[in-house]
NURO-277242 format. One line per field, with one value per residue (C-alpha): residue number from 0; residue in three letters; x negated, y, z. Coordinates in nm, 4 decimals, padded with zeros to 6 digits. Each point is the difference from the previous one (the first is absolute). Last residue first. Example, Ala and Ser with C-alpha at 12.3 -4.5 7.8 and 13.67 -1.06 7.14 Angstrom:
BEGIN
seq <- [1,0]
type <- [SER,ALA]
x <- [-01.3670,00.1370]
y <- [-00.1060,-00.3440]
z <- [00.7140,00.0660]
//
This chain:
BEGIN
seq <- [221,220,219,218,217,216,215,214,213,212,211,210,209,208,207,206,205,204,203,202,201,200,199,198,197,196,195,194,193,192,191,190,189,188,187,186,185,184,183,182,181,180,179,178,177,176,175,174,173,172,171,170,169,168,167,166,165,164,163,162,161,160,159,158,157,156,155,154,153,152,151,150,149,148,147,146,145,144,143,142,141,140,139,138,137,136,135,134,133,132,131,130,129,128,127,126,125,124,123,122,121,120,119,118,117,116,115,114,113,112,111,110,109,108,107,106,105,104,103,102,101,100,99,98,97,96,95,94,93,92,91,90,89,88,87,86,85,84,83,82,81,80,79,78,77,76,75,74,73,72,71,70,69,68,67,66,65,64,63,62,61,60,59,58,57,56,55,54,53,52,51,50,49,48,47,46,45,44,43,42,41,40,39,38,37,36,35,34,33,32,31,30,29,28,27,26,25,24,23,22,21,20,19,18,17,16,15,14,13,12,11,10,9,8,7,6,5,4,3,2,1,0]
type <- [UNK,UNK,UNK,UNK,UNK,UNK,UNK,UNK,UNK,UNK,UNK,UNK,UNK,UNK,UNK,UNK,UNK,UNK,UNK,UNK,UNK,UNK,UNK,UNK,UNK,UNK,UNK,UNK,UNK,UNK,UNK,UNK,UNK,UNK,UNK,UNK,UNK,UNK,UNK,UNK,UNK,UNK,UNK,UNK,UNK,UNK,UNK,UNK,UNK,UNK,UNK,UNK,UNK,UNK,UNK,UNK,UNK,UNK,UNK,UNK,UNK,UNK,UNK,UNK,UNK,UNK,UNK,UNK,UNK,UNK,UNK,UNK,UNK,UNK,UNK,UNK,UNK,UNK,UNK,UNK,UNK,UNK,UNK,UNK,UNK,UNK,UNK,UNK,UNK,UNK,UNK,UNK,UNK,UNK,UNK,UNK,UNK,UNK,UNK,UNK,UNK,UNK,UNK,UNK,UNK,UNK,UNK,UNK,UNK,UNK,UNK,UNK,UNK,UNK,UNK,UNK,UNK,UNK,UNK,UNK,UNK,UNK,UNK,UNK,UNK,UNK,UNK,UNK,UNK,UNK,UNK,UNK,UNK,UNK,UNK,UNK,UNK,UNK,UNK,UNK,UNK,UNK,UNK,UNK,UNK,UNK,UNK,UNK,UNK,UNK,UNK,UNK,UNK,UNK,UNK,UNK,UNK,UNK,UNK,UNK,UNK,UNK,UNK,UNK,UNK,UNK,UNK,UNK,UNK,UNK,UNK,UNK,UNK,UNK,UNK,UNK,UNK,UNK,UNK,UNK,UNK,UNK,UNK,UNK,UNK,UNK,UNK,UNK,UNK,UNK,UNK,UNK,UNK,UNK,UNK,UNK,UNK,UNK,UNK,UNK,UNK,UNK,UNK,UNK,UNK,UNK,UNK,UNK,UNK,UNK,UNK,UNK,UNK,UNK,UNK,UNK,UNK,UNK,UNK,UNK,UNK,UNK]
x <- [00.6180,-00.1234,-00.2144,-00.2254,-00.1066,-00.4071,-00.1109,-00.3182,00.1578,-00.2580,00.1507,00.0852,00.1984,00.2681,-00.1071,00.0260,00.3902,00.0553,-00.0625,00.2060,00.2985,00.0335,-00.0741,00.2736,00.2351,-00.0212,00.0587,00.2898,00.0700,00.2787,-00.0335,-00.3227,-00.2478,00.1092,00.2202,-00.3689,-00.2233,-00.2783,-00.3274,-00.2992,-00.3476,-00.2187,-00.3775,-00.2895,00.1341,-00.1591,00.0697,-00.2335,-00.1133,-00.0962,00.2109,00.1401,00.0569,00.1630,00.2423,00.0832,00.0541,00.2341,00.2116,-00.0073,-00.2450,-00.2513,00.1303,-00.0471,00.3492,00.2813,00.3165,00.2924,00.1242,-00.1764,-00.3066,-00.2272,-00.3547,-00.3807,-00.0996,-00.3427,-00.3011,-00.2320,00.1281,00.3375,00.2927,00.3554,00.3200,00.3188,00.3876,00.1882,00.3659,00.0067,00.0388,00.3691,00.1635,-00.3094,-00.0373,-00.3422,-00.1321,00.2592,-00.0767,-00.3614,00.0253,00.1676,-00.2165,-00.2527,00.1788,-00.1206,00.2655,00.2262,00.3749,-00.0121,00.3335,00.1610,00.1522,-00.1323,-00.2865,-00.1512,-00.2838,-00.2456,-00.2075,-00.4060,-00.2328,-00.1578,-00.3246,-00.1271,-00.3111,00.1425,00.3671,-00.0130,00.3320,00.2418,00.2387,-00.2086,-00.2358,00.0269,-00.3304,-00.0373,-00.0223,-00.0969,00.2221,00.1008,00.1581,00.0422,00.1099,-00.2004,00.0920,-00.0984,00.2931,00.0789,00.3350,00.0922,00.2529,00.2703,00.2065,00.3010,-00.1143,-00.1460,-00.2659,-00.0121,-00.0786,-00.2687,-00.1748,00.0200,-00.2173,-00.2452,-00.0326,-00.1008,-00.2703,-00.1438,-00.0562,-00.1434,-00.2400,-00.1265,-00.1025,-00.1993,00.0739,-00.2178,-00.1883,00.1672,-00.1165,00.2007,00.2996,-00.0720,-00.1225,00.3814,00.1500,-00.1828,00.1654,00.3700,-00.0102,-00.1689,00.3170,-00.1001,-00.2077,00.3178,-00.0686,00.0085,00.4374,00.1667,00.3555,00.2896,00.2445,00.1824,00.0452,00.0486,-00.3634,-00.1578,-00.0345,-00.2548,-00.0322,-00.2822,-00.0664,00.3618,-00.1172,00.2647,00.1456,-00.0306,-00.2509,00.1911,00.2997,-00.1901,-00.0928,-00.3477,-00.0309,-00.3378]
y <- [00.5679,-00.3211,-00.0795,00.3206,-00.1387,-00.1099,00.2384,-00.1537,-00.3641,-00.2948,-00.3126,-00.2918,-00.1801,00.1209,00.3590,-00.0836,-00.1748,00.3431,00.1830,-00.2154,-00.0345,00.4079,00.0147,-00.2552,00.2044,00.2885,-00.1889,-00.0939,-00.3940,-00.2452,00.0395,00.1448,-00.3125,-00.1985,00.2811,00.1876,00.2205,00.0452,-00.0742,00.2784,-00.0483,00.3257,-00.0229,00.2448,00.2736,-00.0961,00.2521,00.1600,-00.0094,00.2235,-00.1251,00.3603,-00.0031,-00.3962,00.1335,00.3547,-00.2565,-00.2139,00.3088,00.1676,00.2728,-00.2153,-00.1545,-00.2917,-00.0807,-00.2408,00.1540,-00.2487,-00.1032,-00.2141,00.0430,-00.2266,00.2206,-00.0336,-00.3361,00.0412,-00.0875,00.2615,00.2074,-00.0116,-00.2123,00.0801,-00.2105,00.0218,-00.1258,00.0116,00.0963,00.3468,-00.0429,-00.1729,-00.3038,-00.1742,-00.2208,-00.0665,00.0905,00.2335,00.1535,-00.0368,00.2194,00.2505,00.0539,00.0380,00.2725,00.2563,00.1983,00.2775,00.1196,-00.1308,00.1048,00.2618,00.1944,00.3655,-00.1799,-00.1081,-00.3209,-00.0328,-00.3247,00.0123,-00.1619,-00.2942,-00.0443,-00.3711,-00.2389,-00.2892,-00.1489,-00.3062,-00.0608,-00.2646,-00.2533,-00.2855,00.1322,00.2599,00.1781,00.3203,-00.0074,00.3639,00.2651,00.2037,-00.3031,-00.3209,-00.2908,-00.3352,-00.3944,-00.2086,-00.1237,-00.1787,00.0858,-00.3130,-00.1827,-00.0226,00.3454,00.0159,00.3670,-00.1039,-00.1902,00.3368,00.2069,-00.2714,-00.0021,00.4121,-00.1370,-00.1781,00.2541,00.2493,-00.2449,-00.0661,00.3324,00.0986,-00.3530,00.1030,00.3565,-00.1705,00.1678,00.2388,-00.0547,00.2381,00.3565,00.1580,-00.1173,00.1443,00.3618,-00.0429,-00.0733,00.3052,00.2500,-00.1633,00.0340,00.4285,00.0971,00.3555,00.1405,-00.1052,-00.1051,-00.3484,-00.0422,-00.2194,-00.0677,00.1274,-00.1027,00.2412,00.1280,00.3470,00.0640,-00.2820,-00.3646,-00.1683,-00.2279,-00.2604,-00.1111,-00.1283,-00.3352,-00.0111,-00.3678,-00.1847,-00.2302,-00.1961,-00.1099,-00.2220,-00.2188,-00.1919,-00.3622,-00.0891]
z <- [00.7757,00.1836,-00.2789,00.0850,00.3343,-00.0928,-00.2267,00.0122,-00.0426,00.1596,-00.1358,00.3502,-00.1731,00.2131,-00.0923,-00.3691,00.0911,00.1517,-00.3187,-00.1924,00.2026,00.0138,-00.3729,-00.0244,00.1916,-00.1640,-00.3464,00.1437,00.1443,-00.0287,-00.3646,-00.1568,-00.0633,-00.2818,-00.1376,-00.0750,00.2574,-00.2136,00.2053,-00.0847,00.0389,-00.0277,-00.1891,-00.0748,00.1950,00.3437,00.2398,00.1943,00.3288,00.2702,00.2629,-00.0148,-00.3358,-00.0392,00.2796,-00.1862,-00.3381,00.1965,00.1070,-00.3483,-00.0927,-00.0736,-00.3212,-00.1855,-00.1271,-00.0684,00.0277,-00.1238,00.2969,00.3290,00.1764,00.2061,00.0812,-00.0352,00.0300,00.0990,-00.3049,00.0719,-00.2589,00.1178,-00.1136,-00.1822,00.1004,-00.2158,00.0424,-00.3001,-00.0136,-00.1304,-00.3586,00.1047,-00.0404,-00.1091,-00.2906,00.0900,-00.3823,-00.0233,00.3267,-00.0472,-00.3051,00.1410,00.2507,-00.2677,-00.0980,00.2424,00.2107,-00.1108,00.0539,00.4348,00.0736,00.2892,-00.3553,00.1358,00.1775,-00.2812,00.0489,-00.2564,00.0230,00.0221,-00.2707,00.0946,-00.1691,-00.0143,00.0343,00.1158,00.0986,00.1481,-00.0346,00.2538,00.0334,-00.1161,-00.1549,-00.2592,-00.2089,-00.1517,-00.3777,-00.0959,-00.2190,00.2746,00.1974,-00.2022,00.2518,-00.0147,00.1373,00.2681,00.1841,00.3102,00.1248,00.2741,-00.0515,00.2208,-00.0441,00.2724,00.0731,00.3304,-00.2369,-00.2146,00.3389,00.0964,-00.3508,00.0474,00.3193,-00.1542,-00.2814,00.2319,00.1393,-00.3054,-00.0623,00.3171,-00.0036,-00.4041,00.1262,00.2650,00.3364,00.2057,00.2749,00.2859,00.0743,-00.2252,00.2093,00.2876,-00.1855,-00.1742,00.3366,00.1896,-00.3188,00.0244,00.3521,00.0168,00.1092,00.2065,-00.2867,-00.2986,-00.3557,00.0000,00.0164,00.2442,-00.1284,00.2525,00.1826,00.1213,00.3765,-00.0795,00.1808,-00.2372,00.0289,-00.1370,-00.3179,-00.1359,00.3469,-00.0089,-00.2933,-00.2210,00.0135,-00.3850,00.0664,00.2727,-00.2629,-00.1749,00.2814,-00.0461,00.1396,-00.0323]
//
């Protein structure tokens, strides 16, 4: 199968709508007239779900793409261990399997326009990673039922419900899963012809390709 690289990383124009100044704008889940971001998550709660194993092996599939159109030839296989809050969490290939933690939120001041705050554990995966920046990692969190919740990027990992994903997991009448979260650091390897944005963008529409139910199913396009 003959897979273009370049096709995953269109926005999809359902995600946006035009408003009476004629701008483009990003459909948000809280509006009584809009209700598409609300029908899509019901649509897509309705499909089987994917194994957890399948999602993450299919993000690392295509991060193996992006390195290939990097110039890199070999492939990063790797089983190895990252310390996070005292526990051994577990690497594979490009990815954590991150179980069993508290995030703590960041601090953003508006005065300075800078984030001053954010959990250390970020920290560690960027020198572990040897990431640019803290922010680079792209993150996807799961419902209780065993949906793919959401495809975020930045260093904000969270369980909340007063978020857009977490209003879709609410009125679906889920939960989310806080046991586990996998995270994919974003190192040299991977960021060069492509942003972060843009890789979260890629990844969530190369889960829809593979046919991965995502409640909150247009958030990668923002």
């Amino acid at each position: 199968m003959n897979i273009k690289l370049e096709e995953f990383f269109k926005e999809d124009e359902m995600a946006f709508y035009i408003n009476k100044n004629e701008e483009r704008r990003f459909r948000g889940v809280d509006y009584h007239i809009d209700t598409l971001r609300k029908d899509k998550a019901i649509e897509q709660a309705k499909q089987s779900t994917m194994p957890f194993s399948k999602v993450f092996s299919y993000v690392n599939e295509f991060l193996e793409m992006i390195r290939a159109d990097n110039g890199y030839i070999t492939r990063n296989i790797k089983c190895d261990f990252i310390e996070l809050d005292n526990t051994k969490q577990m690497i594979l290939d490009n990815g954590i399997i991150a179980k069993n933690l508290e995030w703590e939120e960041n601090v953003y001041d508006k005065t300075l326009k800078k984030y001053i705050k954010w959990d250390k554990k970020y920290d560690d995966i960027k020198e572990k990673f040897k990431l640019e920046d803290a922010r680079d990692i792209i993150w996807l969190k799961f419902t209780n039922k065993g949906h793919l919740g959401v495809v975020a990027k930045s260093f904000d990992i969270n369980f909340k419900y007063n978020v857009s994903s977490g209003k879709l997991i609410k009125y679906i009448n889920q939960e989310w899963d806080k046991s586990f979260v996998y995270i994919f650091p974003l190192n040299k390897d991977i960021i060069k012809k492509y942003k972060k944005e843009d890789i979260e963008l890629g990844i969530g529409n190369y889960l829809i390709y593979k046919k991965v139910p995502i409640i909150d199913y247009y958030s990668h396009n923002n």
